[in-house]
N, C-alpha and C positions, 0 to 999 in steps of 0.2 A: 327725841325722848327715848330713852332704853324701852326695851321689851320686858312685859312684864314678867319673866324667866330671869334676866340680868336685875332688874330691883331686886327679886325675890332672893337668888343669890347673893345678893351683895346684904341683903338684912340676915340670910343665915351666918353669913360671916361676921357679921357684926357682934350676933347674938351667942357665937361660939367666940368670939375674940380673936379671930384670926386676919391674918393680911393677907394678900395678892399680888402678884408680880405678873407681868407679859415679857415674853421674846414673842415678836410676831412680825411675821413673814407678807402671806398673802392676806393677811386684816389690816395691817400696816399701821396699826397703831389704832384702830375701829375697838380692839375688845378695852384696853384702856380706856379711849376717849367715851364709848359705855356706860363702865362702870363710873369713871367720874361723873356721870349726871346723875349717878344714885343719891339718895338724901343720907345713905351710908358711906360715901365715897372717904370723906377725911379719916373714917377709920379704920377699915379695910383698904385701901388701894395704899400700895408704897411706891409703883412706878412702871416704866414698863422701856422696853429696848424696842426699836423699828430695825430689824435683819433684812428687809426686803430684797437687795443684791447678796450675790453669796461672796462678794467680798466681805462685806459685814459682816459675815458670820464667822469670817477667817478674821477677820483686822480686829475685829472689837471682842468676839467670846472665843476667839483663837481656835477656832474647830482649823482641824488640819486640812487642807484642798484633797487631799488625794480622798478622802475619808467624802468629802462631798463630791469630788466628783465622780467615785465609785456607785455611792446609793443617789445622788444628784440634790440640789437644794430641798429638791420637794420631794420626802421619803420620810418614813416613818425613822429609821436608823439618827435622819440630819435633824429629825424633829425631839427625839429622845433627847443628844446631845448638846441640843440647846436649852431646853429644860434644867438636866445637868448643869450647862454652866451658868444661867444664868443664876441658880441657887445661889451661887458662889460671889455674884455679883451685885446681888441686891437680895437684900437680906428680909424674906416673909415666910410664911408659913406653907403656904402655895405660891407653886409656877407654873402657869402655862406660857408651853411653846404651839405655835401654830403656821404649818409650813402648810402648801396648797399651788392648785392653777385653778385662778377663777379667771383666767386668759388663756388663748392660745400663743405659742410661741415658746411654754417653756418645756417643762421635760414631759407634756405628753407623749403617751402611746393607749395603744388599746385596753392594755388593762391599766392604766392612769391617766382617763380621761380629762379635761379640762372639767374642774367642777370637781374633782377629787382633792380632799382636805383631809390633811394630819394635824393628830394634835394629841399635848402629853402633859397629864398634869401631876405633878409630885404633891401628894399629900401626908404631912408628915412622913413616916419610913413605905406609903406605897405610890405604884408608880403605873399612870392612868393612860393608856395606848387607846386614842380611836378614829378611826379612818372613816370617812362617810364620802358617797360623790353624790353632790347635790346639781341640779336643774337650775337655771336661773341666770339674770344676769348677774357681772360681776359683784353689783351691791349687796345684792339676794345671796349670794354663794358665801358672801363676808358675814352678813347681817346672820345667816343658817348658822355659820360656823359657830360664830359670837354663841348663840344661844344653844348650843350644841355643848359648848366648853362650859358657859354656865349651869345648863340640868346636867352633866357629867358631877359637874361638883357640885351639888343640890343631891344627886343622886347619892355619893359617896358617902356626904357628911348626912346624911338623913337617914344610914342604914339601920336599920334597927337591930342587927347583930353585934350592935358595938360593945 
């Protein structure tokens, strides 16, 4: 069952008319698979891309390797990028990309602990950068994220400076 952050999200998107797209990396397809259990899913959700090897990010949204492997799969820089092209790819109102290690073995270091999560969401002409390193195991660090990308855009679309 979604967290009640991801329903609540997926009924503000409803309620503003908007869709959703994923590129997703270390959620692997978790913020999708999510939102589709909303009882708003058929009209917000358009679809979502699984990036999780960085060749995928080269073969299917054509990010350049040298460009990944200067800032590394999991970088705020590869996580923009992807956002970027997945615009291009599937056509909604909102994208979030979401790059991460909620394992060790990838491009940890000391300040990119395992449990540090990027993520970038384009709404309409702005563009949403936010990095958190969460505690937890890997489900906990996806599950965090999930609901981290959802109040980002709870947050965004509920400002009251619009």
């Amino acid at each position: 069952m979604p967290s009640e952050t991801i329903i609540n999200c997926s009924r503000i998107l409803k309620e503003q008319g908007l869709t959703i797209a994923f590129a997703e990396s270390v959620t692997a397809g978790r913020l999708a698979a999510e939102f589709s259990l909303t009882k708003d899913s058929g009209s917000v959700l358009k679809g979502g891309l699984v990036c999780y090897d960085a060749e995928v990010k080269e073969d299917v949204l054509g990010i350049d390797p040298g460009f990944i492997e200067k800032f590394t799969p999991e970088s705020e820089e590869v996580t923009k990028e992807l956002a970027l092209r997945l615009k291009k790819l599937i056509k909604s109102d909102i994208q979030v990309a979401v790059t991460g290690l909620n394992t060790a073995g990838g491009s940890e270091t000391p300040q990119k602990p395992v449990g540090t999560v990027f993520i970038q969401i384009l709404i309409r002409d702005s563009s949403i950068a936010v990095r958190e390193v969460f505690k937890g195991s890997p489900e906990q660090i996806v599950l965090l994220a999930a609901d981290l990308a959802a109040q980002t855009i709870i947050d965004d679309l509920t400002k009251t400076d619009r």
